[in-house]
N, C-alpha and C positions, 0 to 999 in steps of 0.2 A: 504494500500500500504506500503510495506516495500522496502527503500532504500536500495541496494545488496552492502555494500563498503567490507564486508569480510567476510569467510567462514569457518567454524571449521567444518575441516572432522575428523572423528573419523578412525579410522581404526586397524588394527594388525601391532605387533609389531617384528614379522615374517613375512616371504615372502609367505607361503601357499605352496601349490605342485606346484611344476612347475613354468614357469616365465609371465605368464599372468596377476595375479595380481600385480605382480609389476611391470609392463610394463600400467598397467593401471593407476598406482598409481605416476609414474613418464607423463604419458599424464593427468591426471587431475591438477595434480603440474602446470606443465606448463600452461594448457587453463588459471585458476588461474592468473595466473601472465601476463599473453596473454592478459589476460581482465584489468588489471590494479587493482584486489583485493587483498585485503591483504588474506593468509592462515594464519588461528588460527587452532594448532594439540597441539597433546600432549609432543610434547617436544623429541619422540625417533628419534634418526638417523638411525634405523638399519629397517630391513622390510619395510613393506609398507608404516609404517609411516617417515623413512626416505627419501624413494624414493618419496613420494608427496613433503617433503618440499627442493629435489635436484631439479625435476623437477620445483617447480616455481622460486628458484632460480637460476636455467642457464635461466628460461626467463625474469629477473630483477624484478622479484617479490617483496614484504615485507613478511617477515615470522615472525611469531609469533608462538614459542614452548613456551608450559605451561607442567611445569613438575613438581611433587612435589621430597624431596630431596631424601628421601630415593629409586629412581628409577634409580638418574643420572647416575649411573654405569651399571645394568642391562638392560637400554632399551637407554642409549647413551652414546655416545664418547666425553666426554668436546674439546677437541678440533674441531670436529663437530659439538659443540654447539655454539664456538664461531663465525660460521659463519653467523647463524641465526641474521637478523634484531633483535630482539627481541627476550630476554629469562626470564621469572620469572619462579623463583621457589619457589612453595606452599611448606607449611607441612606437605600437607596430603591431599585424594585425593579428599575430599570434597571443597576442596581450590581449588583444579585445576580445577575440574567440574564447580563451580559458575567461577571461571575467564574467562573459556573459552566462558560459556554461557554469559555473559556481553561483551565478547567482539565478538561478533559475531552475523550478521545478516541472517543468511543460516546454516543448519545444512546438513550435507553429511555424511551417513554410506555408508563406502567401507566396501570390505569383513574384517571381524575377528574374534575376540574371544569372550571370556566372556566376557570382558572387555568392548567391542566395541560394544555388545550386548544390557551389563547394561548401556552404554549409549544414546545411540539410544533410548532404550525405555524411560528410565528417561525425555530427552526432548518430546515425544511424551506426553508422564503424564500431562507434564508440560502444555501443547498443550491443550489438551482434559480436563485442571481444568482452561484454560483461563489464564494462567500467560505468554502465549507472541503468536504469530502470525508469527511466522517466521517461511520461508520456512525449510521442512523438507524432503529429498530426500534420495532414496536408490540406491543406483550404485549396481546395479544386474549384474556384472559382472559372466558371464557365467551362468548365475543363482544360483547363491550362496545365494538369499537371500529368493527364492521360498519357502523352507518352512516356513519362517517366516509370508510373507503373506498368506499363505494359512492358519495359524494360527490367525492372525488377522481377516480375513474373519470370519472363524468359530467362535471366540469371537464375531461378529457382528450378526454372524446370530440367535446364542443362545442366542443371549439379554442382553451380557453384558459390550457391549460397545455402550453406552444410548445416549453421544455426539459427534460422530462421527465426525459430521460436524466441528468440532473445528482440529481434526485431518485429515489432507490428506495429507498423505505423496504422494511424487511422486514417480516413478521410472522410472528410465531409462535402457539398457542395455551393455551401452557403455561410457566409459569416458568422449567422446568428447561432451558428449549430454548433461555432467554434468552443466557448466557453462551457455547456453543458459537455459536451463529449468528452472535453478533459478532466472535466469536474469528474464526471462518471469515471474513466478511465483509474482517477486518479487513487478513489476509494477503491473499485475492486481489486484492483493491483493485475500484474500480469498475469495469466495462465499460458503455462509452458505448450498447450495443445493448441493453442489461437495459430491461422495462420498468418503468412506474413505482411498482412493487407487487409486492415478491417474496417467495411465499409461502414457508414451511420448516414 
């Protein structure tokens, strides 16, 4: 059983086509803050990952941005950083990864890039080598993230992902599903017979 007190979504630092993801991204903010969790992101104001940490804070959230230095300028606005509850800034982005992953009981991949890619998986590694049990969820908004599990499958079925059971990510398809799912997740705890993809 893992205790749900706060959440590092990962996400893009851009808004994507169109205003769906960020409209997703300011409703996940809030549910966040709705529930009384703290948000641990990456520290940017601007796209998706600004619009989650607006959205929890118009619902009185704690926000927690982790950003290392050399980004402050390109992926935020210091004056919209001093709004944030909470701001450390790493050296570098190995720093920011481990801070975020210490502070944080739930991991959430919203839509994005490389970046949000290479994080995503990193925690799932981390998952499947047994270094933590915490919830690990994918906001499949519009289905943005379909080929990714359809890649994970295929790694499953060819044999080369041997401990699945340590990984189950969930997914949902909608923001507001995000917080309940984790919440739930977070009480029943893992079971070793789940596969490695659990829909909600």
């Amino acid at each position: 059983m893992t205790m749900i007190r706060s959440v590092c979504v990962y996400c893009g630092s851009s808004n994507g086509n169109g205003g769906l993801y960020r409209a997703a991204g300011v409703a996940l903010g809030r549910s966040i803050g709705e529930a009384g969790l703290r948000l641990v992101y990456g520290g940017g104001t601007r796209g998706i990952m600004g619009a989650v940490a607006e959205g929890a804070m118009a619902a009185g959230g704690t926000v927690t941005g982790i950003i290392p230095s050399f980004l402050l300028d390109k992926e935020a606005s210091r004056d919209a950083l001093a709004h944030l509850t909470e701001v450390t800034i790493t050296e570098n982005m190995h720093e920011r990864k481990h801070a975020m992953f210490e502070r944080s009981d739930a991991f959430v991949a919203m839509p994005g890039g490389i970046g949000t890619l290479e994080e995503i998986v990193e925690i799932m590694t981390w998952g499947q080598l047994g270094r933590h049990h915490k919830p690990i969820l994918f906001a499949n908004i519009n289905g943005f993230w379909d080929p990714m599990l359809t890649l994970l499958d295929h790694m499953r079925t060819e044999g080369f992902v041997h401990t699945g059971h340590l990984v189950q990510p969930l997914v949902v398809d909608t923001a507001e599903k995000i917080v309940p799912a984790l919440l739930a997740a977070g009480s029943s705890g893992n079971s070793g017979d789940a596969p490695i993809i659990q829909k909600m």
